[in-house]
C-alpha positions in Angstrom: -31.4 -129.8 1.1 -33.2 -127.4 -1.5 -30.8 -126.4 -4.6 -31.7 -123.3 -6.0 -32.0 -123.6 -9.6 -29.1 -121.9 -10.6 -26.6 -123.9 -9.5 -23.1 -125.5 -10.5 -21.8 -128.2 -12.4 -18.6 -129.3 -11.2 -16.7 -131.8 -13.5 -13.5 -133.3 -12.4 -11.1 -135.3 -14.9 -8.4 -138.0 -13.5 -7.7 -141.3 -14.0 -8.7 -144.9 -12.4 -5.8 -145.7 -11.2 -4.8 -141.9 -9.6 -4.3 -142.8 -6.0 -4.2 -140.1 -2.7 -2.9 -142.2 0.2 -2.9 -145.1 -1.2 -6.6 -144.7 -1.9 -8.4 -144.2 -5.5 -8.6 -140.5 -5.7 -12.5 -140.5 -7.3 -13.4 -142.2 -3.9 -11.7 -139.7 -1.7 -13.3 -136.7 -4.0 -16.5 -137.9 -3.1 -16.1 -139.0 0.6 -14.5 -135.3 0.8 -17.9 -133.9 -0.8 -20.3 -136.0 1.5 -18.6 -134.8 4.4 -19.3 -131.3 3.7 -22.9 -131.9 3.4 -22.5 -131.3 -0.5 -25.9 -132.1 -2.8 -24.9 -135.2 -4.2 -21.8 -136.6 -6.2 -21.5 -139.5 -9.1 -18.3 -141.0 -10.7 -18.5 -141.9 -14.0 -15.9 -144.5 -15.8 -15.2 -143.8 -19.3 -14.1 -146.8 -21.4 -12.1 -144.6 -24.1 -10.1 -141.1 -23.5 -6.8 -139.5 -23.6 -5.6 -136.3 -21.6 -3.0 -134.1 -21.4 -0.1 -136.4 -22.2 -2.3 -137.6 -25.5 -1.7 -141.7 -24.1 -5.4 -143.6 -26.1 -6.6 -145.3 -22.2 -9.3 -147.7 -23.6 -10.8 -151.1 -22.1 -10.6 -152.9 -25.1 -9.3 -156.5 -24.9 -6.4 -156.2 -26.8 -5.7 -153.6 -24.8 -6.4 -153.9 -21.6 -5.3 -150.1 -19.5 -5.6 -150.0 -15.9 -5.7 -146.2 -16.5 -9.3 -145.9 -17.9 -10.5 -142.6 -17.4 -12.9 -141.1 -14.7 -15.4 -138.0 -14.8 -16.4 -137.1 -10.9 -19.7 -134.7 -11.0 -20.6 -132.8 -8.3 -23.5 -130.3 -8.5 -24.1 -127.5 -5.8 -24.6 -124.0 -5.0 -21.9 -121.7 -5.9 -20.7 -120.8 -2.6 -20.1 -125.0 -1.9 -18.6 -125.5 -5.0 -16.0 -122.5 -4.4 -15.2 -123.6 -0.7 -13.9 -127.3 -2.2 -11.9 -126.2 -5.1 -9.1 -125.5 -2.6 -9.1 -128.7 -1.3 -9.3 -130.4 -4.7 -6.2 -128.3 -6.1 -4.7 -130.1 -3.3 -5.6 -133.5 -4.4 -4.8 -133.6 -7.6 -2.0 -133.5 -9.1 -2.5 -134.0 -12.7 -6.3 -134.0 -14.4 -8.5 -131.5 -15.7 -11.0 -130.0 -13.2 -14.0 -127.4 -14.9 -17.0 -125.8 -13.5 -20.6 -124.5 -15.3 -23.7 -122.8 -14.3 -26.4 -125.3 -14.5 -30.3 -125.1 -14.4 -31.5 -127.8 -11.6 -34.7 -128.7 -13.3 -35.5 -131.4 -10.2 -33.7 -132.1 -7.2 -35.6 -134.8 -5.1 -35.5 -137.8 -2.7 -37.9 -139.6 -0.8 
């Protein structure tokens, strides 16, 4: 697949443990994005945050959250990235999801 070079940026906020069907959400965001033949997805696991409810979720030792926060990214052209935001808003029930225009610089494999 060939990205054009102005593409988007699709950043989606939850935490670790959010669960859809008994499965961790991040995984079923990107499963969903592989099967519609999107460009490419990563997960990302923070180790300190706090969202809309303003609860510190950190990995410290002393103490230990099984709520750590998650960034899923998911670059693509425009048109992709519009036809999955339905299916997101249907996902997820409480996170942050934003989108950017982004310059794909390189975009290789192989």
């Amino acid at each position: 697949m060939k990205l054009e070079s102005e593409s988007f940026l699709l950043r989606i906020f939850v935490g670790e443990s959010d669960k859809i069907d008994g499965k961790p959400l991040h995984e079923v965001i990107v499963r969903e994005a592989r099967s519609r033949g999107m460009a490419g997805a990563t997960v990302l696991r923070g180790f300190l945050g706090f969202g809309a409810h303003s609860r510190i979720h950190t990995s410290k030792v002393l103490r230990l959250s099984e709520d750590l926060p998650v960034v899923v990214e998911i670059v693509d052209k425009e048109e992709r990235i519009n036809a999955f935001l339905p299916e997101l808003d249907r996902m997820i029930t409480e996170g942050l999801v934003t989108l950017e225009k982004v310059q794909v610089i390189a975009y290789r494999h192989g």
